[in-house]
C-alpha positions in Angstrom: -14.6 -13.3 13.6 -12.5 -13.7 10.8 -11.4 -10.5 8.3 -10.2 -9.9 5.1 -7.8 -7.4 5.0 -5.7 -5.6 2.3 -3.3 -3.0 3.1 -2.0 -1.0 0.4 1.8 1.4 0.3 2.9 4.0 -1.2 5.3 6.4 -1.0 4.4 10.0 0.0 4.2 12.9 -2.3 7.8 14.4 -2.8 9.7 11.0 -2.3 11.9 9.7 -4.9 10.5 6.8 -6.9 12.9 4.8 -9.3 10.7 2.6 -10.0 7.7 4.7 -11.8 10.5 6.9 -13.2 11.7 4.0 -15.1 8.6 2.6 -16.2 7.8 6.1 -17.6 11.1 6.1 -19.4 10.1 2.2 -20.8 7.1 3.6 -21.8 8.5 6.7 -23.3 10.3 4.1 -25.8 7.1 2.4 -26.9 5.7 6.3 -27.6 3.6 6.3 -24.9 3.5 9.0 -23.0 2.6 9.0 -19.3 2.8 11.3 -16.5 2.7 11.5 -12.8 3.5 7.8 -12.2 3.4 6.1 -8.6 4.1 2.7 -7.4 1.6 0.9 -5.0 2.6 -2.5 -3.0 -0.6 -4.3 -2.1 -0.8 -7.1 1.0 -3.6 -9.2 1.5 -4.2 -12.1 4.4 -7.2 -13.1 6.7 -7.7 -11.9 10.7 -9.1 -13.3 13.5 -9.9 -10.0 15.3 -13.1 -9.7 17.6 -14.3 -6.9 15.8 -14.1 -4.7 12.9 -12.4 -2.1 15.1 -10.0 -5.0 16.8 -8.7 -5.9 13.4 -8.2 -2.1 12.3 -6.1 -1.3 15.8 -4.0 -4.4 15.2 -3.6 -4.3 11.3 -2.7 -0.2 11.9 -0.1 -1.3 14.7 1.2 -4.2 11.9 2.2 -1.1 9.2 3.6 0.8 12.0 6.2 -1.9 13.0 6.5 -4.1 9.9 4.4 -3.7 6.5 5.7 -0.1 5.5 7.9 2.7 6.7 5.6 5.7 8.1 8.4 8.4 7.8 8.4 7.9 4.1 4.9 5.8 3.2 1.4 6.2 2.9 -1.3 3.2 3.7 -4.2 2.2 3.1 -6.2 -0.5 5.1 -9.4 -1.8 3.9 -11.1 -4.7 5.8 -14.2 -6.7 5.3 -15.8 -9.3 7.2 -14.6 -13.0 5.5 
């Protein structure tokens, strides 16, 4: 069966993040004023999984070794059936 899967990263509470600091310092120049900014990276791609719980194990073991850094990310995986 094929899957539709989405895994979103982020970084964990208390790690430095240069990029939303800058975007609040661009948006600071426009006068607007924002707070508590975070980044988010978001990957998408089909599975061929024989189940729903398959395609979970493997796409968890994929974040673990590839898609993010657990020591310093967070993720997200949400899947639905294609």
């Amino acid at each position: 069966m094929q899957y539709n899967v989405e895994v979103r990263t982020s970084l964990k509470k208390g790690m430095l993040n240069p990029e939303a600091s800058t975007i609040e310092k661009a948006l600071a120049l426009l006068n607007f004023e924002v707070e508590n900014t975070k980044t988010i990276n978001i990957i998408q791609f089909s599975l061929n999984a024989e189940n729903k719980e398959e395609a979970l194990a493997q796409v968890d073991e994929m974040c673990q070794k590839l898609l993010c850094n657990p020591v310093i990310h967070d993720y997200e995986i949400n899947i639905s059936e294609e």
